[in-house]
C-alpha positions as CSV (number, residue, x, y, z in Angstrom):
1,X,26.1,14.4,-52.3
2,X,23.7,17.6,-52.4
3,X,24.1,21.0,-50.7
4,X,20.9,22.5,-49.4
5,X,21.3,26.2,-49.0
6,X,18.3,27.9,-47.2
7,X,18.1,31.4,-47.0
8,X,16.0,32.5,-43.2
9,X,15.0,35.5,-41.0
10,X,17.7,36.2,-38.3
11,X,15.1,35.5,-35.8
12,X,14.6,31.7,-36.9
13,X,18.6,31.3,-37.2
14,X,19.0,29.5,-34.3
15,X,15.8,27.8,-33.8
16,X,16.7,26.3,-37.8
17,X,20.5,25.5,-36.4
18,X,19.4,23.9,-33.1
19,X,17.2,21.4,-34.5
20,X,19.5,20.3,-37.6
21,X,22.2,19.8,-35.1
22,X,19.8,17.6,-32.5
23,X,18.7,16.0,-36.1
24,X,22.8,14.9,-36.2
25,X,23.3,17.6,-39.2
26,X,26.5,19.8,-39.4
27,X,25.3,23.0,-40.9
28,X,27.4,26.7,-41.6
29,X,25.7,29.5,-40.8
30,X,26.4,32.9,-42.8
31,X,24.7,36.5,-41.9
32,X,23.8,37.6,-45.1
33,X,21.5,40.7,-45.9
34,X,19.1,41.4,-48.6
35,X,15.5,41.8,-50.4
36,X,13.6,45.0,-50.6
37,X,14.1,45.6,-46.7
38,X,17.4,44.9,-46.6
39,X,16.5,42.8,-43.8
40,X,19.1,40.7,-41.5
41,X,18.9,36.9,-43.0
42,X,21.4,33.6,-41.8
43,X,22.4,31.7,-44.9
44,X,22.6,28.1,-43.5
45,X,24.6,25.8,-45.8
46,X,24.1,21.7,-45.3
47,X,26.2,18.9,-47.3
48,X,23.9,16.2,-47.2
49,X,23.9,12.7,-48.8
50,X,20.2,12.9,-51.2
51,X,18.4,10.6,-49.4
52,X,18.4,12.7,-46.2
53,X,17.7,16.1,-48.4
54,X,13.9,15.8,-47.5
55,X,14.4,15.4,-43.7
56,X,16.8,18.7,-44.0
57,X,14.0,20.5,-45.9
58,X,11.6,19.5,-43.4
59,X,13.1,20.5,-40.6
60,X,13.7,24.2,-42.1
61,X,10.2,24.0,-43.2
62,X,9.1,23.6,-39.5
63,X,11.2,25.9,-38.1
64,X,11.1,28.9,-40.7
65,X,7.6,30.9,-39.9
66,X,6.3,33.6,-42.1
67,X,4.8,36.9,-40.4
68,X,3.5,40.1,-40.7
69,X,5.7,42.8,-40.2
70,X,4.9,47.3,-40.2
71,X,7.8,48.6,-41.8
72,X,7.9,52.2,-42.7
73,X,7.9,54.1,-45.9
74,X,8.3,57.9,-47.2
75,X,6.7,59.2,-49.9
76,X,7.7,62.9,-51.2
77,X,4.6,65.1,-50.7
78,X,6.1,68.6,-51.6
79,X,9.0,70.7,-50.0
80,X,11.0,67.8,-49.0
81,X,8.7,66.6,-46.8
82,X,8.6,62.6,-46.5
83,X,6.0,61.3,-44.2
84,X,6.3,57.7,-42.4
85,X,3.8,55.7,-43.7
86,X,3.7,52.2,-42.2
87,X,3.1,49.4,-44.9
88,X,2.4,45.8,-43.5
89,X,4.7,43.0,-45.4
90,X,5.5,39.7,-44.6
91,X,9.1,38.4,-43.7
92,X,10.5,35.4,-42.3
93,X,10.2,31.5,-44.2
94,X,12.9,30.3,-46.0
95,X,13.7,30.0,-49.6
96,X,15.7,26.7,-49.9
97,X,17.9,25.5,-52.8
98,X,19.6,21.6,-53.0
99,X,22.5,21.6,-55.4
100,X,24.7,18.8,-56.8
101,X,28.3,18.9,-55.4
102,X,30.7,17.4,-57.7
103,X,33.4,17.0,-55.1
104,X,33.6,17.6,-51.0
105,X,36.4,17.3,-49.0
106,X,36.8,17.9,-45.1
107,X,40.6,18.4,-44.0
């Protein structure tokens, strides 16, 4: 049995959990925050038999999208003064990893 652990945008949360569940996947979802924006993410975790890993992957693949984002940023000029200055980035995807469970139990 593997665990596939994707790490995903708040905003594609429940698109990601929707379509594993229609899929017949039981996932966990956790809110977790992190990264340089410190940015609202879901952790989704799936215990999965390996041959049905891919089809997990793909379906966090096709419902993960990457986009541009304006986030602002200050930069000391003198005084104390810190102007906003808005830097595009881009947020969202998923970083997925599948791990090896030595043991799974459901009581």
């Amino acid at each position: 049995m593997k665990l596939v652990l994707a790490i995903i945008n708040h905003d594609d949360a429940n698109t990601v959990t929707q379509n594993l569940t229609k899929k017949g996947f039981s996932s966990t979802k956790l809110a977790t925050t992190g990264g340089f924006l410190m940015a609202g993410n879901v952790t989704i975790l799936i215990g999965v038999d390996e041959e049905k890993v891919q089809t997990v992957i793909d379906i966090i693949k096709e419902h993960s999208h990457s986009r541009k984002q304006m986030i602002p940023t200050t930069t000391e000029m003198s005084y104390g003064y810190y102007p906003s200055m808005p830097v595009e980035v881009v947020v969202g995807g998923a970083t997925i990893f599948v791990v090896d469970i030595e043991r799974f139990e459901r009581v």
